[in-house]
C-alpha positions as CSV (number, residue, x, y, z in Angstrom):
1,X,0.0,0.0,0.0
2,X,2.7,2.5,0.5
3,X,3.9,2.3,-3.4
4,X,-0.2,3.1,-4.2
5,X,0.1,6.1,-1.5
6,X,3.3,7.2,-3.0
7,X,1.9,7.1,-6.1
8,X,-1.1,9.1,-5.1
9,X,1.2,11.8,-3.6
10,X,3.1,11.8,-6.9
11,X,0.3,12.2,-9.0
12,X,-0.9,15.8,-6.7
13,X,2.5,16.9,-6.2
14,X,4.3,16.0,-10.3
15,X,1.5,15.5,-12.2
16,X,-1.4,18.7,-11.0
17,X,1.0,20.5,-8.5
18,X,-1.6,20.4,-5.6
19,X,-0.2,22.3,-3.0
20,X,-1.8,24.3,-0.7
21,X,-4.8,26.3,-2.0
22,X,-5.0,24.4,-5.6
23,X,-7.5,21.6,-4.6
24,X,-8.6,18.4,-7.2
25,X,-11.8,16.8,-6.6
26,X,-11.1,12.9,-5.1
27,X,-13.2,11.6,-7.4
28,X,-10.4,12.0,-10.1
29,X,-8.3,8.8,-8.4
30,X,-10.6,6.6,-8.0
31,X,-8.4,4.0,-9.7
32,X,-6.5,3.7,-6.6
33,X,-8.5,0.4,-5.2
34,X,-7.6,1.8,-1.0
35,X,-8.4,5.6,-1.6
36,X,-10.5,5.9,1.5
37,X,-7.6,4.1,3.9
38,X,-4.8,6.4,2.0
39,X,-6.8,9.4,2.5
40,X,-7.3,8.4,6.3
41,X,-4.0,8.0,6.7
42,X,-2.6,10.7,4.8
43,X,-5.1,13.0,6.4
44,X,-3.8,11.1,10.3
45,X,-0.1,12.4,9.1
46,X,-1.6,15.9,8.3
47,X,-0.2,15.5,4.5
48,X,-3.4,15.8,3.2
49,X,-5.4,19.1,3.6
50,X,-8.9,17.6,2.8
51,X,-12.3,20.5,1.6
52,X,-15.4,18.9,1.8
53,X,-18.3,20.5,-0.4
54,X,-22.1,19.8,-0.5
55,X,-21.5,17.8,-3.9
56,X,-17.9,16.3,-3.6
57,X,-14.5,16.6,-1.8
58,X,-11.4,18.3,-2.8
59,X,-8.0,17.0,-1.7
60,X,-4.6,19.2,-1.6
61,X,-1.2,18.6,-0.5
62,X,-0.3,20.3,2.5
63,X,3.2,22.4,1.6
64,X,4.0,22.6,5.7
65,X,5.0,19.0,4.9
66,X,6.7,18.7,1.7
67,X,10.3,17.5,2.6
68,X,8.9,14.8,4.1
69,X,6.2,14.3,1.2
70,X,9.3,14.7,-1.4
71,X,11.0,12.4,1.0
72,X,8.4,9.5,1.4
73,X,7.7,9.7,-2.7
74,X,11.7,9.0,-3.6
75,X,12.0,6.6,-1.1
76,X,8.6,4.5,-2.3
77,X,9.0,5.6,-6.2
78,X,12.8,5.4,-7.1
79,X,12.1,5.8,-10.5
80,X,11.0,9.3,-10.0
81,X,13.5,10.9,-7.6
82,X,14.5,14.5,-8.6
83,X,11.3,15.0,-10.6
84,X,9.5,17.1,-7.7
85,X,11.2,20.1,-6.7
């Protein structure tokens, strides 16, 4: 589970640049078959800055924590290491 959390991470951070303020709806990464237990747990770490709306919930990642994030995505997702700044 922690390559399918690092990949989650990757995709925010790489892929839409999610930090902070600039939310994506969760409904976008549904692929990922644990998305509620990431979420919990990313959201238990305080990674995760999570905005619920009457129709859906936006997810972000939360820039207080992004050595670590950076960090925990090399470590997980080798293949990628130098790609997030």
């Amino acid at each position: 589970m922690k390559k399918e959390k690092a990949q989650l991470i990757f995709k925010l951070a790489f892929s839409k640049k999610n930090w902070g303020a600039k939310y994506d709806r969760l409904e976008h990464y549904k692929r990922f078959q644990n998305l509620k237990k990431i979420i919990k747990d990313l959201v238990n770490q305080k990674w995760i800055l999570v905005q619920h709306k009457p129709n859906y919930t936006n997810i972000s990642l939360n820039p207080r924590y992004k050595k670590e994030i950076v960090e925990f995505i090399e470590t997980n997702l080798p293949e990628v290491k130098g790609m997030i700044k």
